[in-house]
C-alpha positions in Angstrom: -9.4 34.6 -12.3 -11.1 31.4 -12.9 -11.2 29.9 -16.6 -14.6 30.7 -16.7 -14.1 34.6 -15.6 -11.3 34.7 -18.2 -13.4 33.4 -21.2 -16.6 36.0 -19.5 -13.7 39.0 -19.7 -13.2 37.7 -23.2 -17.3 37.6 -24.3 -17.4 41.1 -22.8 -14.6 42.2 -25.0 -15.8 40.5 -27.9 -19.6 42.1 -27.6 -18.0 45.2 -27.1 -16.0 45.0 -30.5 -18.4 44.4 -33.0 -16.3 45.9 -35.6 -12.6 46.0 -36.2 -12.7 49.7 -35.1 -14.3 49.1 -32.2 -11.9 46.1 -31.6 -9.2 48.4 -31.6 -11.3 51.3 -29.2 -11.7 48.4 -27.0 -8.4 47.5 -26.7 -7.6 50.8 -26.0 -9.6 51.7 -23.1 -8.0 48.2 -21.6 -4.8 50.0 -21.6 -5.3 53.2 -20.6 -5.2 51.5 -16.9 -1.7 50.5 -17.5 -0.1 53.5 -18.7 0.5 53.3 -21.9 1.2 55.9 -24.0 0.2 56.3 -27.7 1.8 57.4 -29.9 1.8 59.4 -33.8 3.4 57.9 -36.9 3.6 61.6 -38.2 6.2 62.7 -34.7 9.5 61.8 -33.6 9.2 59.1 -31.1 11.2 59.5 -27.7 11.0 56.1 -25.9 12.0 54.9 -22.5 13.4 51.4 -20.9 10.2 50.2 -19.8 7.7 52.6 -21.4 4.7 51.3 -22.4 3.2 52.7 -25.9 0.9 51.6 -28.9 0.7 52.8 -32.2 -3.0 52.8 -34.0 -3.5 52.8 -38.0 -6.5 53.7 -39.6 -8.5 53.3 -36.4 -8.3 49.2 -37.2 -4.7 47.8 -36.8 -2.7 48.3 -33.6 0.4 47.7 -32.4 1.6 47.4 -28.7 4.9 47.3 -27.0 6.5 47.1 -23.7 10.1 48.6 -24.1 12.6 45.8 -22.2 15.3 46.7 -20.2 17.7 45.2 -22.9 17.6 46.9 -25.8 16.7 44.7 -29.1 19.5 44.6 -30.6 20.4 42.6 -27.7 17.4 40.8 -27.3 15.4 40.8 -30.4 11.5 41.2 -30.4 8.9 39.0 -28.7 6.0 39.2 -31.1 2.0 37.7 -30.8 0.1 38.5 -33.8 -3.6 38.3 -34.3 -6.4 39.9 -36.3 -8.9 42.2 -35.5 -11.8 41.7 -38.2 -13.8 38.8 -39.0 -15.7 37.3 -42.0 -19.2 38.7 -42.7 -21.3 41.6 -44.5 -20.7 45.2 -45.2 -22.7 47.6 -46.0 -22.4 49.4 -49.8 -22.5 52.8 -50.6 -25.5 53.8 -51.9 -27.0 51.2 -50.0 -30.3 51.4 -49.2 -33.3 50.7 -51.3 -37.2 49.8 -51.8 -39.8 47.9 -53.2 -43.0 46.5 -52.3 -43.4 48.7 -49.4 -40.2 47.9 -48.1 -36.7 49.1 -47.6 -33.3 47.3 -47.7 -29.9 47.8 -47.2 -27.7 46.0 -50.1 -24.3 44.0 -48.9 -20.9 42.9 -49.9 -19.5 39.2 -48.5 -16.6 40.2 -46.7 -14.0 37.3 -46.4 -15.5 33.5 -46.3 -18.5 33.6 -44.0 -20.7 30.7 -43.8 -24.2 32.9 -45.5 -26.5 30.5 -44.1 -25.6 31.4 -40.6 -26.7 35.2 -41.1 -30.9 34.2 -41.8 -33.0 34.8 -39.0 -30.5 36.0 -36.5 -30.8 39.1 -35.3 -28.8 42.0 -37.0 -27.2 45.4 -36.7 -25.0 48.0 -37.8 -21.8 48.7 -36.2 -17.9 50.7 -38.1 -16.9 54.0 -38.6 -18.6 57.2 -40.5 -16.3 59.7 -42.4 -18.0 63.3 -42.0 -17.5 67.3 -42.4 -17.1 69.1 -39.0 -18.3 72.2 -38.1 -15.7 74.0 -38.6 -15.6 72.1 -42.4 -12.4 69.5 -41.6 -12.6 65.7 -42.1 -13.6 63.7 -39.0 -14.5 60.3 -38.0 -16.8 58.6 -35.4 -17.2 55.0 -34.5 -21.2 53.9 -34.8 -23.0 51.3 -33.3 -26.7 50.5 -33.3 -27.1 48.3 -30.4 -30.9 47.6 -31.4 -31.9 44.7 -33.7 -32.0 46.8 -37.4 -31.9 44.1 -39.8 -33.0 40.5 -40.7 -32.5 38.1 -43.4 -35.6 36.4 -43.2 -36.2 32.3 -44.8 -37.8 31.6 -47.8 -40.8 29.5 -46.2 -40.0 25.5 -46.4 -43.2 25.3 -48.6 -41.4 27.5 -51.4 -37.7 25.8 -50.9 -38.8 22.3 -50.2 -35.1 20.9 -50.6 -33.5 23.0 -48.2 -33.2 20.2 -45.7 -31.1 18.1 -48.2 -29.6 20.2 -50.3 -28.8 23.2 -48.2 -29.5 26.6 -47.6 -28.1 28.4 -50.8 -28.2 32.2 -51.4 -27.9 33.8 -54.4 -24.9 36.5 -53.4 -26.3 39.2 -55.2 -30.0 39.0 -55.5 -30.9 37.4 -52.2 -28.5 39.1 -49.2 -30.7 42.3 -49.3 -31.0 42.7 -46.0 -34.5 44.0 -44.5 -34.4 46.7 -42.3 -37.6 49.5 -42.6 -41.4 49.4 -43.9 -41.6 52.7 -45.6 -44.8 54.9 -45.2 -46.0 57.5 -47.6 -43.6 59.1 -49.6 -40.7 58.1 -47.5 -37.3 57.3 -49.5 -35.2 54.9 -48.4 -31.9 56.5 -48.7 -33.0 59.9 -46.9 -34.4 57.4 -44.0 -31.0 55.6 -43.9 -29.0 58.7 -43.7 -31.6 59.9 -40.8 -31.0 57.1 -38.8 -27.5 57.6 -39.1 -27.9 61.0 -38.0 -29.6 60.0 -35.3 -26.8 57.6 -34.0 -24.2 59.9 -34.1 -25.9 63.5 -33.6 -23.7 64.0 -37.4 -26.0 65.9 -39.8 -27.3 63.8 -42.8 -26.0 66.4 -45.1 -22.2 66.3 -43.2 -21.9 62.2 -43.8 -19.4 61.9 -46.8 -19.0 58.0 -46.6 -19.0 55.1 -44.2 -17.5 51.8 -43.6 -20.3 49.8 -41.6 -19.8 45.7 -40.4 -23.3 44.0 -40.3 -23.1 42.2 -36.4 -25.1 39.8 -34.7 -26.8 41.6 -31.4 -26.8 38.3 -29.1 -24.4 38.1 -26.4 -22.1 35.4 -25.9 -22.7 33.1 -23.6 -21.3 29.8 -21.9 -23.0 26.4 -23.1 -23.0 22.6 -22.1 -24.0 20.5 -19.4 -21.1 21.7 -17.3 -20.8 25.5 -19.2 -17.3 24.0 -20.4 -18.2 25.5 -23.7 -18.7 29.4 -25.3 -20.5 30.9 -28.1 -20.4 34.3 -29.6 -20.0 36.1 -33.1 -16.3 36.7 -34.0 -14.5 34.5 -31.5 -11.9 33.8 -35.1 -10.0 35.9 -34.1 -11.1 38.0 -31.3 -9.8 35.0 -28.9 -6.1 35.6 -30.0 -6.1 38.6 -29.6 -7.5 39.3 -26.1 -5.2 36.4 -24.9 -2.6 38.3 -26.4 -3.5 41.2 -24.6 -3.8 39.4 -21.4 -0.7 37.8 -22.0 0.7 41.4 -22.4 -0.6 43.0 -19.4 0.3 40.3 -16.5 2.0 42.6 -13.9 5.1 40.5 -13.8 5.3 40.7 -17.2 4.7 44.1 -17.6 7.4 45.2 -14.9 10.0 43.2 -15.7 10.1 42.6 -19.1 14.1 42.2 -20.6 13.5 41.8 -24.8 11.1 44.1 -26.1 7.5 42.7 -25.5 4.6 43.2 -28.7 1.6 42.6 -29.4 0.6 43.5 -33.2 -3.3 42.8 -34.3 -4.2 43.9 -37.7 -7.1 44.3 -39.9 -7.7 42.9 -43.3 -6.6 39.4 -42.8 -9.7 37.6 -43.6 -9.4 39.2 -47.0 -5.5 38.5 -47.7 -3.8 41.2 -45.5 -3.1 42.9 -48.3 -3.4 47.0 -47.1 -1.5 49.5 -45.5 -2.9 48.2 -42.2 -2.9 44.7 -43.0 0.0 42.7 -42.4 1.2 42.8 -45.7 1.4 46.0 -45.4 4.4 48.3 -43.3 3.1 48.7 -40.4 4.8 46.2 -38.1 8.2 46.9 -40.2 7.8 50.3 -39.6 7.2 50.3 -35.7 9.6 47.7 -35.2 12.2 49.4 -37.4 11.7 52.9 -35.4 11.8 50.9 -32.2 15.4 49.7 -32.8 16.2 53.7 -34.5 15.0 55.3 -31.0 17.0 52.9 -29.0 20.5 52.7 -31.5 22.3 54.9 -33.6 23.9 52.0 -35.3 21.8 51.0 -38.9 23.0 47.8 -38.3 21.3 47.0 -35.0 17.9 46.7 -36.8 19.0 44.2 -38.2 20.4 42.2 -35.5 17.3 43.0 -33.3 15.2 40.7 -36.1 17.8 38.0 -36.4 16.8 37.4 -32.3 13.1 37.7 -32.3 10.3 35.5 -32.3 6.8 35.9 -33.9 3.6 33.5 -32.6 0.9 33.9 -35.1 -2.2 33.2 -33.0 -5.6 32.0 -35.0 -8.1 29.9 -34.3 -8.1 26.7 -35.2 -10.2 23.4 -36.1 -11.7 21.5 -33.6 -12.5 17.5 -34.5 -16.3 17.6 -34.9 -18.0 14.1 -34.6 -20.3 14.4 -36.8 -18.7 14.9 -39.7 -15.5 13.1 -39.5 -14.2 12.3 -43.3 -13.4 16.3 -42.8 -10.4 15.5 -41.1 -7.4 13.7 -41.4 -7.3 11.1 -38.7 -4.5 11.3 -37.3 -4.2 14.7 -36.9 -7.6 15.3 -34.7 -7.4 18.2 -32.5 -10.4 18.3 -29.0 -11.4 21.3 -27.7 -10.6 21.8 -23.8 -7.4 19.8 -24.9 -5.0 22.9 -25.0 -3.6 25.2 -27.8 -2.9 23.5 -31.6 0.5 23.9 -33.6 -0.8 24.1 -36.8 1.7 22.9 -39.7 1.3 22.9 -43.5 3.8 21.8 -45.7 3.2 24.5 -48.6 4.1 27.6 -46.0 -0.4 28.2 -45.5 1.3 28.2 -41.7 4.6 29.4 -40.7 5.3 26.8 -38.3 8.3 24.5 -38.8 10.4 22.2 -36.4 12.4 24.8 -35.1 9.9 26.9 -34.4 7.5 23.8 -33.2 9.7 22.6 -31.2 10.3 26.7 -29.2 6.5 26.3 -28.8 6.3 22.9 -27.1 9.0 24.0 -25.0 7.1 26.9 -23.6 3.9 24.8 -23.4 5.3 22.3 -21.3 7.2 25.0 -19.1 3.2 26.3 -18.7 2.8 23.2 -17.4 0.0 22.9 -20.2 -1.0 20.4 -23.0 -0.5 20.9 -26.9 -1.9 19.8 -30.0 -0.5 19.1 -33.6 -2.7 19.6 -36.6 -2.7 19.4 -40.4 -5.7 19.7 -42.9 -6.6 16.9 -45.2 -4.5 17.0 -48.3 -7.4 16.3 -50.4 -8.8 20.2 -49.3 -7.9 23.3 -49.5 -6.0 25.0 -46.6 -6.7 28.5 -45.1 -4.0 30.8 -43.6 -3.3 33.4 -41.4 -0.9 36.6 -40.8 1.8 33.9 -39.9 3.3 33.5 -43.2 3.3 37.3 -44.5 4.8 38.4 -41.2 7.6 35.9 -41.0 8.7 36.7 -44.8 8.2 40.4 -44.6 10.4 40.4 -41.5 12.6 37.3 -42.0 12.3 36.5 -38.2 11.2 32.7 -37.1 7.4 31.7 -36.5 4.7 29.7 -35.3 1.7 29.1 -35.8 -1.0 28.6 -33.3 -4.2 28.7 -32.3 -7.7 27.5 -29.8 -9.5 24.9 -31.1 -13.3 26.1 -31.9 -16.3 24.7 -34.3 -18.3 26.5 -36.7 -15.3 28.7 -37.9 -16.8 31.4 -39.6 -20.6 31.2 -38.9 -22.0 34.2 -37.4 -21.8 32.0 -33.9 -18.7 30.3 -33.1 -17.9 27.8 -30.4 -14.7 27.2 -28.7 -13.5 25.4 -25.2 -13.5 27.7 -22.2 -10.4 26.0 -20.6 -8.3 26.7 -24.0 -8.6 30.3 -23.5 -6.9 30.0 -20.1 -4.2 27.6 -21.6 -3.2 29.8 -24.3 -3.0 32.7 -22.3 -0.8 31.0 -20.3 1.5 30.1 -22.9 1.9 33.2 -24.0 3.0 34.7 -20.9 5.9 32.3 -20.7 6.3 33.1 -24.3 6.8 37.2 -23.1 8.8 35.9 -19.7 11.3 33.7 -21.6 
């Protein structure tokens, strides 16, 4: 592939995912050309030298592994982790509601989105509904409206004259109501939420017992500048990682010949703290990798000894200098997009990285024959994090962390470097092939 047929494989995924479970039903039908096999947290696991499996939890979090030929204990773990949901809006429970002739649907904030970016775009509905069967057993079913549903319309310049020097500012509660229906008649706007529901699922109104629905932006991605050198899309934080993680994963030399055991973990809930049984402070890394090492050793001890040897890479997006604005960053730490993957570094643990594990990362960059980047946030503001940290204290193995540079993290359209994406993939393979 060219770069630019990677990062057009990468908007296709992304426009495909516009949820976390969708992210994860994505990445599945991906693999289901390469064999793997999936397996159940609630059954004994029987694995092979070589097998290929994944585990999914809660339809949002999933973990992938290649079985090496050396069994961890002897070889450790080679980890990438990435995250499968993004900042933005969900939809409440009792949800819908009118005035003035019209209906809305009320939101929560999920994460640290940038609000402003979500007026005048246009808006859908995409997750997961929880519903009674036929036969009167709890079932689920992804949902996606691929029509524009909803806007967030401007207040008119002439009623918010300051907006152009003071900002757009929305009042989190009162003015996030989202338009989505002009009612007619006696209509009610919860019975003509529930029917269009019904309508995208063929699930009767009256099965629906709850729902867990992401508000997406319904434009594609698409390439950008003079030279298309740049992409846009919704959730490229931290989509990216994790289909160059996958990618990483399912080289064919990689995939055949793997030695340590080869995974690829991408879990839900980060943007709000990780903190949930799929997020990664919750078990579910622990608890593959720890059955991993249980299927392959009857020696206790060898669990142990498989996590002194392995490695994780956290992979998140990172900050890309922006010219415009640049008392946002600390000089000498700039990062370029197009100018390869960043080693991101924080002295209070926000990253994992440290010189040890820096210095692994350099390595493999310059055996990629690639570039690198080093960056650290002004000290005078506050610094985000990823699954880095959790990971590497909840495991006690070694890590990095890296990431693409992009702009506009968290706006509801992202930008990033198409040439990165083919850089970090590449790293990552000699990452899995070291």
């Amino acid at each position: 592939m060219t770069d630019k047929q990677r990062v057009q494989h990468l908007l296709d995924f992304i426009d495909k995912s516009p949820s976390p479970w969708h992210a994860v039903a994505s990445i599945e039908a991906v693999i289901e050309a390469f064999q793997f096999v999936r397996l159940n947290e609630t059954a004994k696991w029987q694995l092979q030298a070589g097998g290929r499996y994944y585990v999914v939890r809660d339809d949002s979090s999933i973990v992938l592994f290649v079985l090496g030929n050396k069994a961890p204990a002897e070889s450790g773990f080679k980890i990438v982790g990435a995250h499968t949901d993004s900042p933005g809006f969900r939809i409440r429970p009792n949800a819908a509601t009118a005035g003035d002739g019209l209906a809305r649907l009320g939101v929560e904030i999920y994460g640290g989105p940038i609000l402003a970016t979500f007026a005048d775009r246009d808006l859908s509905l995409a997750g997961r509904i929880s519903y009674l069967d036929e036969q009167g057993n709890l079932a689920y079913k992804l949902v996606r409206f691929d029509q524009s549903l909803l806007r967030l319309p401007n207040l008119a310049i002439h009623m918010n004259r300051s907006v152009n020097e003071d900002g757009l500012k929305l009042h989190k509660q009162n003015e996030l109501p989202l338009l989505f229906a002009q009612l007619t008649g006696d209509q009610l706007p919860k019975p003509y939420f529930l029917q269009l529901l019904e309508q995208a699922t063929g699930i009767g109104a009256a099965q629906l017992l709850s729902w867990d629905l992401a508000v997406y932006d319904t434009q594609k991605g698409a390439f950008w500048g003079a030279n298309e050198e740049f992409y846009a899309d919704s959730q490229i934080d931290n989509l990216a990682s994790c289909h160059a993680g996958l990618q990483a994963l399912l080289d064919d030399t990689i995939l055949n010949n793997a030695e340590s055991t080869l995974v690829c973990a991408f879990f839900d809930h980060e943007e709000i703290g990780s903190e949930s049984h799929i997020g990664a402070v919750g078990s579910f890394l622990s608890d593959v990798l720890q059955r991993i090492s249980i299927a392959t050793s009857a020696e206790r001890e060898d669990t142990a000894r498989a996590m002194a040897q392995s490695f994780l890479i956290s992979a998140d997006m990172a900050h890309a200098y922006h010219p415009n604005f640049p008392s946002a960053y600390d000089a000498d730490h700039k990062v370029f997009v197009n100018k390869g993957p960043v080693i991101k570094s924080n002295a209070n643990r926000r990253y994992s990285s440290e010189s040890v594990s820096i210095a692994h990362f350099i390595q493999w960059c310059e055996e990629a024959g690639i570039p690198h980047q080093r960056y650290t946030h002004r000290s005078d503001l506050p610094c985000g994090s990823t699954i880095g940290p959790i990971a590497s204290a909840k495991l006690g193995i070694r890590s990095v962390d890296v990431g693409c540079p992009m702009w506009a993290m968290h706006s509801i359209r992202e930008s990033a470097g198409v040439q990165d994406h083919t850089y970090m993939i590449k790293v990552l393979k000699r990452f899995f092939s070291d």
